[in-house]
VOGU-3710 file (C-alpha; in Angstrom, 3 decimals, decimal comma):
1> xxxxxxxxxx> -139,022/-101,093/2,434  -139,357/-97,478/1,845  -142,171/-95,569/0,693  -141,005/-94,700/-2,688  -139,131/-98,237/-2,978  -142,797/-99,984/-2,022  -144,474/-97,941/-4,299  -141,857/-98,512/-7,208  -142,401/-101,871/-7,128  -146,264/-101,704/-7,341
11> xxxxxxxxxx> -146,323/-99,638/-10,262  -143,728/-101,977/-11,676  -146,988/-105,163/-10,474  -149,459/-102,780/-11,761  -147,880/-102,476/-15,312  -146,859/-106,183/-15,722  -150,588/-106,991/-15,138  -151,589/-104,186/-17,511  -149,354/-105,591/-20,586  -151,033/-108,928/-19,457
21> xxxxxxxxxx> -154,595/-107,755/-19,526  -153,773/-105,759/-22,650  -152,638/-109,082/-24,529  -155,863/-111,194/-23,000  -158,017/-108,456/-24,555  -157,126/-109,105/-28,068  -157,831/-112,970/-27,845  -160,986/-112,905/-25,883  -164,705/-112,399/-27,356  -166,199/-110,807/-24,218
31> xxxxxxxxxx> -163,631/-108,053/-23,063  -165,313/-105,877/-21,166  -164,094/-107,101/-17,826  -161,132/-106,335/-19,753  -161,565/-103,276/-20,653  -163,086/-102,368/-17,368  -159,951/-103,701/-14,693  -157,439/-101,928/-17,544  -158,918/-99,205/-16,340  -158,783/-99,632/-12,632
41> xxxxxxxxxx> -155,328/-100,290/-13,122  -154,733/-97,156/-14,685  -156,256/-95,184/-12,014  -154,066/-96,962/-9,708  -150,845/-96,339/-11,934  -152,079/-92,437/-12,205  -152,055/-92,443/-8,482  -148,892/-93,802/-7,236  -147,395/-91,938/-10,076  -148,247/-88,755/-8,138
51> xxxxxxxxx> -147,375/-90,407/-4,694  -143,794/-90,910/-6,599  -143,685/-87,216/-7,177  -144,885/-86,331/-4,137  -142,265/-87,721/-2,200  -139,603/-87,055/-4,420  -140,911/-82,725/-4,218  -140,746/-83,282/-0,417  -136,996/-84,504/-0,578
//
């Protein structure tokens, strides 16, 4: 699978899990593991976002 391809589809996973997380926060009493892995995940997103656009500048 190409680069950009591979890394489509795990911002695609990365997303999914977000909206998931997102919905689990708002029916859970304790959701600061929550709150913490949403974050992770957007650090991840943030970063194969610019991977994306790095290998689209280079084309």
């Amino acid at each position: 699978m190409p680069a950009n391809q591979n890394l489509n589809s795990a911002l695609n996973d990365i997303k999914n899990a977000k909206n998931l997380m997102q919905r689990a926060w708002h029916d859970t009493q304790n959701n600061h593991y929550i709150s913490a892995a949403i974050n992770e995940l957007n650090k991840a997103e943030s970063k194969i976002i610019a991977a994306l656009q790095a290998i689209s500048d280079e084309q």
